[in-house]
ROPA-649519 format. One record per atom (N, C-alpha, C, O): residue number from 1; residue in three letters; x, y, z. Coordinates in Angstrom, 3 decimals. Last residue first. Example, Ala and Ser with C-alpha at 12.3 -4.5 7.8 and 13.67 -1.06 7.14 Angstrom:
2
nr / rest / px / py / pz
2 / Ser / 12.850 / -2.250 / 7.080;
2 / Ser / 13.670 / -1.060 / 7.140;
2 / Ser / 12.900 / 0.030 / 7.870;
2 / Ser / 13.409 / 1.138 / 8.039;
1 / Ala / 13.190 / -5.690 / 7.800;
1 / Ala / 12.300 / -4.500 / 7.800;
1 / Ala / 13.200 / -3.300 / 7.800;
1 / Ala / 14.236 / -3.319 / 8.465;
! end
This chain:
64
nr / rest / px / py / pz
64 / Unk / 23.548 / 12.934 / 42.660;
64 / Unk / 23.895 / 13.561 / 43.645;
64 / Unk / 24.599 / 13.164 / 44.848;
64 / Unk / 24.842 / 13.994 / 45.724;
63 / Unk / 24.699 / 12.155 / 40.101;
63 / Unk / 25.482 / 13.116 / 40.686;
63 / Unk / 24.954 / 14.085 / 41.547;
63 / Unk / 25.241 / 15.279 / 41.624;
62 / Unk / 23.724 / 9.407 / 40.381;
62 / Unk / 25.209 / 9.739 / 40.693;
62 / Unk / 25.724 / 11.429 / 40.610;
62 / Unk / 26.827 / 11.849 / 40.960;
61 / Unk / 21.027 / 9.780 / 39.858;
61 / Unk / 21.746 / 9.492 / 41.082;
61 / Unk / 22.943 / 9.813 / 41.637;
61 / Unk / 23.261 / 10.261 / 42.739;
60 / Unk / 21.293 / 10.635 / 37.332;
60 / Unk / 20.366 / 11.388 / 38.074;
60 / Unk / 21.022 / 11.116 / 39.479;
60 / Unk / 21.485 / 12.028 / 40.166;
59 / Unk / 22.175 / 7.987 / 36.085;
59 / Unk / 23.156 / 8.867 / 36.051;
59 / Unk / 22.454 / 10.211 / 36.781;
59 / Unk / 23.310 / 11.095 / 36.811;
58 / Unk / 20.046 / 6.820 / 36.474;
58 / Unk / 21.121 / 5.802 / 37.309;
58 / Unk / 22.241 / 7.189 / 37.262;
58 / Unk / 23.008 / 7.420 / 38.197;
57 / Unk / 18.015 / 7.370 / 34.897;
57 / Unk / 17.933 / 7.819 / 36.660;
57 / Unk / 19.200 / 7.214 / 37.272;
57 / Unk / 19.338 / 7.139 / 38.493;
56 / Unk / 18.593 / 6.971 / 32.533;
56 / Unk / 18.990 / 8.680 / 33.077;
56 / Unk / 18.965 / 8.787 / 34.540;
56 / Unk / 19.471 / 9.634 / 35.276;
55 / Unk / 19.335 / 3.761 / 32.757;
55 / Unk / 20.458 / 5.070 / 32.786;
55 / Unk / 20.064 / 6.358 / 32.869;
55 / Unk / 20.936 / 7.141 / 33.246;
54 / Unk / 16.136 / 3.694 / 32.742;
54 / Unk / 17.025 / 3.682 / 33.823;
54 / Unk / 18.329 / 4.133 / 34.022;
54 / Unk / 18.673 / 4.740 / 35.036;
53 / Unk / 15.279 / 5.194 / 30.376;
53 / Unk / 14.814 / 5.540 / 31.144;
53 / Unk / 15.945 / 5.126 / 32.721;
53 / Unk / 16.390 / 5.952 / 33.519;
52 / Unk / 16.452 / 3.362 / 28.613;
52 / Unk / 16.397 / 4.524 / 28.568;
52 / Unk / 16.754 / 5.614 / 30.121;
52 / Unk / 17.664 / 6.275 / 30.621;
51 / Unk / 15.066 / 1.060 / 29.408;
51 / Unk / 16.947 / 0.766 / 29.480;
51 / Unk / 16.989 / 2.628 / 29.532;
51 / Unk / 17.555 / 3.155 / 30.489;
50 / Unk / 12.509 / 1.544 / 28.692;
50 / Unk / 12.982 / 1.303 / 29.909;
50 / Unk / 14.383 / 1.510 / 30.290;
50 / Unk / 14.765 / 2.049 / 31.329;
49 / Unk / 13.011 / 1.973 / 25.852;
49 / Unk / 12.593 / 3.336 / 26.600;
49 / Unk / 12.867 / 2.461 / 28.055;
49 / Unk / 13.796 / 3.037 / 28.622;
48 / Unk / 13.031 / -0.831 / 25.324;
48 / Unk / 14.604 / 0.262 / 24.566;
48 / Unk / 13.945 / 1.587 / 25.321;
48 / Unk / 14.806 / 2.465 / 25.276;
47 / Unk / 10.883 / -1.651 / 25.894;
47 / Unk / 12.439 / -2.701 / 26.692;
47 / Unk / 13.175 / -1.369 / 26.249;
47 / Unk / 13.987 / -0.922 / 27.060;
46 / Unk / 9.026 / -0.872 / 23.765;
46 / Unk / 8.651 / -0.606 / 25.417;
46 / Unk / 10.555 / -0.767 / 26.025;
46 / Unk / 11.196 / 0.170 / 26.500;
45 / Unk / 10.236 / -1.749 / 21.886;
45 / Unk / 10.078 / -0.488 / 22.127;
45 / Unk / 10.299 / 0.134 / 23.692;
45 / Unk / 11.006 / 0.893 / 24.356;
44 / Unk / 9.553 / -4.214 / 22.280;
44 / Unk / 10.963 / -3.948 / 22.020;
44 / Unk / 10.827 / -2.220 / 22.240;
44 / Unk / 11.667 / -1.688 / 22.966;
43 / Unk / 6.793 / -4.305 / 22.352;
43 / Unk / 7.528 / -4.938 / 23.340;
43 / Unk / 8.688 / -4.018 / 23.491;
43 / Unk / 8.879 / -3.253 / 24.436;
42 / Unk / 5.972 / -3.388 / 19.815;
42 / Unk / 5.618 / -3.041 / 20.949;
42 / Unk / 6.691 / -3.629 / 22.419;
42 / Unk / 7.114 / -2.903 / 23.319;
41 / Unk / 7.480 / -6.159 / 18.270;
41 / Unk / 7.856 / -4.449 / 17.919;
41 / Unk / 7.287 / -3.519 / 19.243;
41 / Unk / 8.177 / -2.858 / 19.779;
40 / Unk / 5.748 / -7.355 / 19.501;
40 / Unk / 6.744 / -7.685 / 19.195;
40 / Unk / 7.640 / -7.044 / 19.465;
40 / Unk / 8.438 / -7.080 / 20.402;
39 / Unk / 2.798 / -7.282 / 18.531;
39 / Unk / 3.563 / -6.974 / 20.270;
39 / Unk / 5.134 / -7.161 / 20.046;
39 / Unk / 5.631 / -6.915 / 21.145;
38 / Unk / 3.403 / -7.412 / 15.874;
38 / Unk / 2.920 / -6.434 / 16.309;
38 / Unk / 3.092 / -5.954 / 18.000;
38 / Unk / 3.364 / -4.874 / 18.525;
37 / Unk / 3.602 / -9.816 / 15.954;
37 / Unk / 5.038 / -9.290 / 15.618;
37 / Unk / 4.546 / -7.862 / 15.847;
37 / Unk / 5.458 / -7.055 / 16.029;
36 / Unk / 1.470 / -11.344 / 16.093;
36 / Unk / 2.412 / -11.064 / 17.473;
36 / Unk / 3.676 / -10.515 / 16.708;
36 / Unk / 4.778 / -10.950 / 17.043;
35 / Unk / 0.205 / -10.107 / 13.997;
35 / Unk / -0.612 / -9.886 / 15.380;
35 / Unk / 0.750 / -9.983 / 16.279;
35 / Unk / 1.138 / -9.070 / 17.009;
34 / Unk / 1.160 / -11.677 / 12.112;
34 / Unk / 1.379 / -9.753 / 12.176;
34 / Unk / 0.662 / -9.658 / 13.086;
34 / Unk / 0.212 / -8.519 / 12.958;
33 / Unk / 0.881 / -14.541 / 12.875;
33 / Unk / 2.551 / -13.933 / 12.773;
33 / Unk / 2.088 / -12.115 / 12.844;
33 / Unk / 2.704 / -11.375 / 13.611;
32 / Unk / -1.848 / -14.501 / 12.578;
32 / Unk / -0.994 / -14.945 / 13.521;
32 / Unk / -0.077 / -14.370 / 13.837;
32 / Unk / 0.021 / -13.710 / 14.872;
31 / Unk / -2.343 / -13.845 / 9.788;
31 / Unk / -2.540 / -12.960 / 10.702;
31 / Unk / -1.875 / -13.300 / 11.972;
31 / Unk / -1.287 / -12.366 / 12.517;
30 / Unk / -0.589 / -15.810 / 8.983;
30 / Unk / -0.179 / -14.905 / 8.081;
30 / Unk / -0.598 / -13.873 / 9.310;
30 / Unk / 0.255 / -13.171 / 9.854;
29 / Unk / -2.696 / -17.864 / 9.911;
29 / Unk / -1.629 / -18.152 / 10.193;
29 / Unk / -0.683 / -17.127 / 10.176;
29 / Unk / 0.151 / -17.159 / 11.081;
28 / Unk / -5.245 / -17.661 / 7.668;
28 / Unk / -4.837 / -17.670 / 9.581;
28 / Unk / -3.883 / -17.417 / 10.104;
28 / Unk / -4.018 / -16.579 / 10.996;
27 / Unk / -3.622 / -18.227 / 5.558;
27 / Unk / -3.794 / -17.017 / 5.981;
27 / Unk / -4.505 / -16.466 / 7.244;
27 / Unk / -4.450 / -15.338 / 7.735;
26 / Unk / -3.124 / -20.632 / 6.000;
26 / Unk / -1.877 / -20.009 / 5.862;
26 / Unk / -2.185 / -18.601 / 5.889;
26 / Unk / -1.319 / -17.771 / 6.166;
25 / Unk / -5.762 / -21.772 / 6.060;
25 / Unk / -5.245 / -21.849 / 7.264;
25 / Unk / -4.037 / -21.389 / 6.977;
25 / Unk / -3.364 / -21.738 / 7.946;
24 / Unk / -6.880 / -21.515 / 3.298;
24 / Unk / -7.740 / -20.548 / 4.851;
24 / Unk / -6.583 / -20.277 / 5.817;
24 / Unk / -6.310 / -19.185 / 6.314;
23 / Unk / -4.490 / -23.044 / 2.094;
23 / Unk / -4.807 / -21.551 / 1.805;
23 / Unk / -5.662 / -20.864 / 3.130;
23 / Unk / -5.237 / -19.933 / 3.814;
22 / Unk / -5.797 / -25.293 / 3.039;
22 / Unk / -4.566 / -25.020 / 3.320;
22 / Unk / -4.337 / -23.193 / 2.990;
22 / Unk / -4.034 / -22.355 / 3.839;
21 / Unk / -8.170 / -25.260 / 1.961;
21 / Unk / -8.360 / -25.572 / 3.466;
21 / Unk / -6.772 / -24.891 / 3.878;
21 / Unk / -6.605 / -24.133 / 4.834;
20 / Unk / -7.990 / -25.364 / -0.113;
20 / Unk / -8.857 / -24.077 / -0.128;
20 / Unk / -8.597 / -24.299 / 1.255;
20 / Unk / -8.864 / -23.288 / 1.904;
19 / Unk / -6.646 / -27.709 / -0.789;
19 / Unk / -5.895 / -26.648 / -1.320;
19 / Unk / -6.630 / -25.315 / -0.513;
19 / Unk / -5.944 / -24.318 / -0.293;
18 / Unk / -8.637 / -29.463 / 0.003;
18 / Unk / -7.498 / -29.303 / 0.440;
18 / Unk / -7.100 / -28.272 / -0.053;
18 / Unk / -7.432 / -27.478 / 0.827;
17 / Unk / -10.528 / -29.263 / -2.481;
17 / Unk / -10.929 / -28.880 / -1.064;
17 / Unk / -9.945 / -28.613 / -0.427;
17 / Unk / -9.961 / -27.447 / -0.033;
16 / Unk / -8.636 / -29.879 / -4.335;
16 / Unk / -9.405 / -28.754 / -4.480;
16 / Unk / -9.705 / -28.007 / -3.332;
16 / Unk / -9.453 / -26.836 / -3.045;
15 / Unk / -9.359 / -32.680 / -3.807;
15 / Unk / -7.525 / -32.145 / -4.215;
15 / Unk / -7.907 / -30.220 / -4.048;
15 / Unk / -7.055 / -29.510 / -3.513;
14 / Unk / -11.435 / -33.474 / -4.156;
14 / Unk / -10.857 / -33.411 / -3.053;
14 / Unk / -9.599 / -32.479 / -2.697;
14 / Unk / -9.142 / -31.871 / -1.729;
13 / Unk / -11.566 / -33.052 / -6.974;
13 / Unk / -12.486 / -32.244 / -6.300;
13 / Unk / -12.635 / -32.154 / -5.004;
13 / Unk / -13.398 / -31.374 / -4.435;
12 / Unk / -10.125 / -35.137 / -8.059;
12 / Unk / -9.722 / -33.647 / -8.153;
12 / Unk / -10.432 / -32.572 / -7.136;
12 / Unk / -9.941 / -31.547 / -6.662;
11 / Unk / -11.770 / -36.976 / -7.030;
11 / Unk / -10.479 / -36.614 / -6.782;
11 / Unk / -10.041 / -35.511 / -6.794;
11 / Unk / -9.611 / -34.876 / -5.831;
10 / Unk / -14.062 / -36.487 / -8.474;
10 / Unk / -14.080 / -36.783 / -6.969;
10 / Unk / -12.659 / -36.088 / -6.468;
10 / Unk / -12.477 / -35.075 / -5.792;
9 / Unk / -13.134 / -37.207 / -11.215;
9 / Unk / -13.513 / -35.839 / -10.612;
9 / Unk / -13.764 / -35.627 / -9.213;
9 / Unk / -13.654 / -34.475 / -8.794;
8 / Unk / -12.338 / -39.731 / -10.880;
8 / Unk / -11.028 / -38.797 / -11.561;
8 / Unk / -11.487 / -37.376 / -10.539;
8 / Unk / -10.864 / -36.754 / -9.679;
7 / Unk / -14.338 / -40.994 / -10.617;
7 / Unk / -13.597 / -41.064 / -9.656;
7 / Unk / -12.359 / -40.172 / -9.782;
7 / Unk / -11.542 / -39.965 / -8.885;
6 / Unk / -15.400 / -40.469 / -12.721;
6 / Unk / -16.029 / -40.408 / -12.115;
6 / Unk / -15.343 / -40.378 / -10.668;
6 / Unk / -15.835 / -39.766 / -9.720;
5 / Unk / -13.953 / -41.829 / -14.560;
5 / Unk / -13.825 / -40.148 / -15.011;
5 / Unk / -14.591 / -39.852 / -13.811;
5 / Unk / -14.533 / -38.632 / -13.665;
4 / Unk / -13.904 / -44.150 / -13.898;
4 / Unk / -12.882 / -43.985 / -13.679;
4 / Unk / -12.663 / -42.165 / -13.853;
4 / Unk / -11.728 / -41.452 / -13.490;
3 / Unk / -16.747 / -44.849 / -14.624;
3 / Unk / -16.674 / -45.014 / -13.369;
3 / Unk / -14.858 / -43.885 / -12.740;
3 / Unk / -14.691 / -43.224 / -11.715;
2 / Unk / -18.012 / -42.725 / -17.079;
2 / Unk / -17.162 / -43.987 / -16.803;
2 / Unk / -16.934 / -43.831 / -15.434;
2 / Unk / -16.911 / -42.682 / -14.992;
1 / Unk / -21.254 / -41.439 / -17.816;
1 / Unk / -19.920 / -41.136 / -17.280;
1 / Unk / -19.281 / -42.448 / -16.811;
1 / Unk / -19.978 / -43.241 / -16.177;
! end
């Protein structure tokens, strides 16, 4: 094997590693984002039944 086909395949075979490293870590990342978009949506929920919840007692008040 020539030094230069030798260093060709190294290369590539770095080029390779990276790719598998970047791929792990975009689908780390992928769970990242649907984990907190998951409180997210939880959150917002929660905030739209509070607001709810305080106009019925704000209008509960007023008419007594």
């Amino acid at each position: 094997m020539r030094i230069a086909d030798h260093l060709s395949d190294k290369h590539q075979l770095s080029k390779i590693e990276d790719l598998r490293r970047n791929v792990s870590l975009n689908l780390s990342l992928n769970k990242r984002v649907q984990e907190f978009m998951i409180v997210y949506d939880s959150a917002a929920i929660l905030s739209t039944f509070l607001i709810e919840v305080t106009g019925a007692l704000a209008e509960d008040r007023s008419c007594l």
